[in-house]
C-alpha positions in Angstrom: -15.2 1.2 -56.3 -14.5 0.9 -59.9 -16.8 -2.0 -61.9 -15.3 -3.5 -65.1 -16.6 -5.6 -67.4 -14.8 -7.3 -70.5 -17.0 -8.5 -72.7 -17.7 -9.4 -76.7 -20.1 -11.8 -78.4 -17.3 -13.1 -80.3 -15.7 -16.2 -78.1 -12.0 -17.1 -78.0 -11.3 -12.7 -77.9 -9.5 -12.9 -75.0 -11.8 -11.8 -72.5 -10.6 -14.2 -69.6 -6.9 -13.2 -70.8 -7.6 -9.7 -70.0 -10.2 -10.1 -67.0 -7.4 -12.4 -64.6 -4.4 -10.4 -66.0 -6.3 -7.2 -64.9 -7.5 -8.6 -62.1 -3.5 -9.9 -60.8 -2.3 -6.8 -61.6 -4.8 -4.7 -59.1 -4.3 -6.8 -56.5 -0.1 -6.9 -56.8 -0.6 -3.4 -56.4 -2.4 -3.8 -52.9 -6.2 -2.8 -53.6 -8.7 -5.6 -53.2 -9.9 -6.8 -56.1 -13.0 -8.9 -56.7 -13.1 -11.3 -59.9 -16.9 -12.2 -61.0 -16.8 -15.2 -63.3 -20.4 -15.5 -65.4 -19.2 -17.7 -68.4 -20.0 -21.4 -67.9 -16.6 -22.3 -69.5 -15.3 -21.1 -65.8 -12.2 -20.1 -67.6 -11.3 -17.4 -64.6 -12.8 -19.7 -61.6 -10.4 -22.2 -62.4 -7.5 -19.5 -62.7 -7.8 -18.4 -59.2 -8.1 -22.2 -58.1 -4.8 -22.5 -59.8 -3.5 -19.0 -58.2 -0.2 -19.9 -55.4 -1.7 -18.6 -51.8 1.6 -16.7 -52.2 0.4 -14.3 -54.3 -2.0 -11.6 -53.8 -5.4 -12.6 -53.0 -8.6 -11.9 -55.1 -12.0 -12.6 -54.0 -13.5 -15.1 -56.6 -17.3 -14.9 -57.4 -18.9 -18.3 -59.7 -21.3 -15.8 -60.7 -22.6 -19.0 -63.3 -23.8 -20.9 -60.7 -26.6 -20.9 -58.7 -26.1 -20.0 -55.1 -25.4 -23.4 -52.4 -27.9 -24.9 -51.1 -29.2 -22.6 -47.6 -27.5 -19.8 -49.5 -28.8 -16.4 -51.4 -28.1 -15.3 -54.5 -27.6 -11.9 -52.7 -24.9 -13.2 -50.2 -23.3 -15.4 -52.8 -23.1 -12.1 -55.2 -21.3 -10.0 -52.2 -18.5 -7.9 -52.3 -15.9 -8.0 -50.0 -15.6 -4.6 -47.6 -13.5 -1.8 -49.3 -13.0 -3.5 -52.4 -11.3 -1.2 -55.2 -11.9 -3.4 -58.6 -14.5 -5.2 -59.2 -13.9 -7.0 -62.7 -16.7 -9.2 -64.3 -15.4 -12.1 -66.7 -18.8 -12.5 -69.4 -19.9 -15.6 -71.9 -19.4 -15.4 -75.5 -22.9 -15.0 -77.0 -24.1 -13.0 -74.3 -28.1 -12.8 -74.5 -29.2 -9.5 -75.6 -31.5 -9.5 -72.5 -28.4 -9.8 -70.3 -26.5 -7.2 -71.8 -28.5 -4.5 -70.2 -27.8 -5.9 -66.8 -24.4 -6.0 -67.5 -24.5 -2.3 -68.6 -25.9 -1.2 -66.3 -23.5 -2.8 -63.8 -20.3 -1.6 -65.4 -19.1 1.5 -65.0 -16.8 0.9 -68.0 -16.8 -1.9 -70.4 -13.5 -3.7 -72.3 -14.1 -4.9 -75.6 -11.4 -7.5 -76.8 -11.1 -7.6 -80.4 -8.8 -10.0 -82.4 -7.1 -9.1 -85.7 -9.1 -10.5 -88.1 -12.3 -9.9 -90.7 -14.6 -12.2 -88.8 -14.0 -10.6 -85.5 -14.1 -7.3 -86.4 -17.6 -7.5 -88.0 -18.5 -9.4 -85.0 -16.9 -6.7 -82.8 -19.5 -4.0 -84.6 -22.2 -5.9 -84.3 -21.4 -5.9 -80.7 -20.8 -2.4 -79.7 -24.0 -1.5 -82.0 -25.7 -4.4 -79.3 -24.0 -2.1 -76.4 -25.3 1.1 -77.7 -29.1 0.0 -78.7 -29.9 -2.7 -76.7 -28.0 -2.4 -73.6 -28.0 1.3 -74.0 -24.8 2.3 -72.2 -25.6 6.0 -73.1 -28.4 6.3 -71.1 -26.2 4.1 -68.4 -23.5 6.6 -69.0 -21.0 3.5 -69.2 -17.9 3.8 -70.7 -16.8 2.1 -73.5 -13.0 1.1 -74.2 -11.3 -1.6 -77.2 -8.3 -4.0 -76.7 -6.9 -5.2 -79.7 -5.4 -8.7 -78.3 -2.7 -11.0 -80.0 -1.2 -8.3 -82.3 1.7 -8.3 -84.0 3.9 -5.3 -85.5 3.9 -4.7 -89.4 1.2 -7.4 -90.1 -2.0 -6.7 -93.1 -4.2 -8.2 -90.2 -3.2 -5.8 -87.8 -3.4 -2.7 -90.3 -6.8 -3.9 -91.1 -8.1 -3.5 -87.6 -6.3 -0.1 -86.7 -8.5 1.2 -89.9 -11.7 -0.2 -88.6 -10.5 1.5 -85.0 -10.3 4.7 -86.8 -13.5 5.1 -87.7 -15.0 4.6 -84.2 -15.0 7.3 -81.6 -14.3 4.6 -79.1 -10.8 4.7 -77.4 -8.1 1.7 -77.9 -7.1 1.6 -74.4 -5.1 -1.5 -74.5 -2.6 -3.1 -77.3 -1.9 -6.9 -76.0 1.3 -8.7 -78.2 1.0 -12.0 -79.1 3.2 -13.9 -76.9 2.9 -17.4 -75.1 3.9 -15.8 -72.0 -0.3 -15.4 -71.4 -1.0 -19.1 -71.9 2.1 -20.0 -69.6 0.4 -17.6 -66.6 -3.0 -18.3 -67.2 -2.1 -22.2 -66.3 -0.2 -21.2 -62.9 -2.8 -18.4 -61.6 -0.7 -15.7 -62.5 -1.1 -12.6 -64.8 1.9 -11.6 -66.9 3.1 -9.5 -64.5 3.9 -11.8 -61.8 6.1 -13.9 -64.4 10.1 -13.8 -63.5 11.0 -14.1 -67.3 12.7 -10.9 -68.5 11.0 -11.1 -71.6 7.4 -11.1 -69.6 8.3 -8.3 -67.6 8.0 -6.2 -70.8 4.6 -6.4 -70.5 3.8 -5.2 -67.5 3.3 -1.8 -69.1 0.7 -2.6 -70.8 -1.9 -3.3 -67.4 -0.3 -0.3 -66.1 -1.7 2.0 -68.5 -4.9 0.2 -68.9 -5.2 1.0 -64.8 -3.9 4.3 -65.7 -6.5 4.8 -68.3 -9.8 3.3 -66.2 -8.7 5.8 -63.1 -8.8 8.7 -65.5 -11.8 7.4 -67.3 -14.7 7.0 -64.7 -17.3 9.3 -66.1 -18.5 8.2 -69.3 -17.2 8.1 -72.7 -16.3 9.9 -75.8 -19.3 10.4 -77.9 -20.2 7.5 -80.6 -21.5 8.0 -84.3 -23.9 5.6 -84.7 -23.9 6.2 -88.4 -19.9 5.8 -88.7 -20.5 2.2 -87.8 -24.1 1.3 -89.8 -21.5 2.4 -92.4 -18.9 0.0 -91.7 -21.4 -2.9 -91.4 -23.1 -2.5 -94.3 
């Protein structure tokens, strides 16, 4: 079993985008896949509502709320028998006491990260959060970026590849801006499962992420700590 956890302070980074498009794309390829959704927003609980019974199945977890009534946390927290991917959905503003938990949960952790100044510093602050705080070192948790919403040949975009550059944390994932996301997150589907040609193009783009995280389970690249008290300063 594989644990995944997508996660940034920074809100509106695409973290549900990539948790449910992740998510479809493991299950369309026959493993079972378990979806934990711990952002009161409920973005990816109301994803899989809206996901057709045709497609394939993924166990949903409202990790926000509090177990039913005559029900424990334990049960309600369970994970479905032979279950390959287990893929965690997490709040903006995450609490620096749950980032430990989640760390230590993951066995790799997504960052999304948005083309722009504000996100980027927020981005740093966040991994230096990851490293210090949650330390996913000493968890021996891997550590991975997506750059979402980019475009080719744009300042914003050349701006982020620099501050990439100067962490030793691998870009795993390059999402293009395309309204083909918002038109498959409201119908329960990932990309993937879309029938426009244009769509379809995308598909690549989980494939190699899947590709990356089989390769990747033990641990990541080493991280400079000094690289990035550089960049925030």
């Amino acid at each position: 079993m594989l644990k995944i956890s997508v996660m940034n302070a920074k809100g509106g980074c695409g973290k549900t985008t990539i948790a449910t498009n992740l998510a479809s794309y493991c299950a369309s390829l026959g493993y079972t896949t378990a979806l934990f959704d711990y952002d009161k927003q409920a973005s990816s609980t109301r994803w899989l509502k809206d996901r057709p019974s045709s497609r394939p199945p993924i166990h949903g977890v409202a990790a926000f709320e509090p177990p039913p009534a005559g029900t424990t946390r334990a049960w309600q927290m369970r994970i479905p028998h032979n279950t390959r991917y287990v893929i965690t959905d997490t709040p903006a503003g995450c609490g620096l006491v749950d980032i430990e938990d989640r760390v230590a949960e993951a066995d790799i952790i997504l960052i999304p990260v948005l083309p722009s100044s504000i996100d980027i510093h927020s981005t740093a602050d966040f991994i230096r959060d990851l490293l210090l705080v949650g330390k996913a070192r000493a968890h021996n948790t891997g550590l991975a970026i997506v750059t979402n919403r980019t475009r080719i040949r744009t300042k914003a975009v050349e701006k982020l590849e620099r501050f990439i550059k100067k962490l030793d944390i691998p870009v795993v994932a390059r999402i293009r801006d395309t309204q083909h996301y918002v038109s498959a997150a409201g119908q329960g589907l990932g990309i993937h499962e879309m029938i426009e040609r244009d769509a379809q193009r995308d598909r690549v783009t989980w494939a190699e992420l899947l590709y990356w995280l089989e390769n990747n389970r033990d641990g990541f690249t080493d991280f400079e700590y000094t690289r990035l008290q550089e960049l925030i300063a």
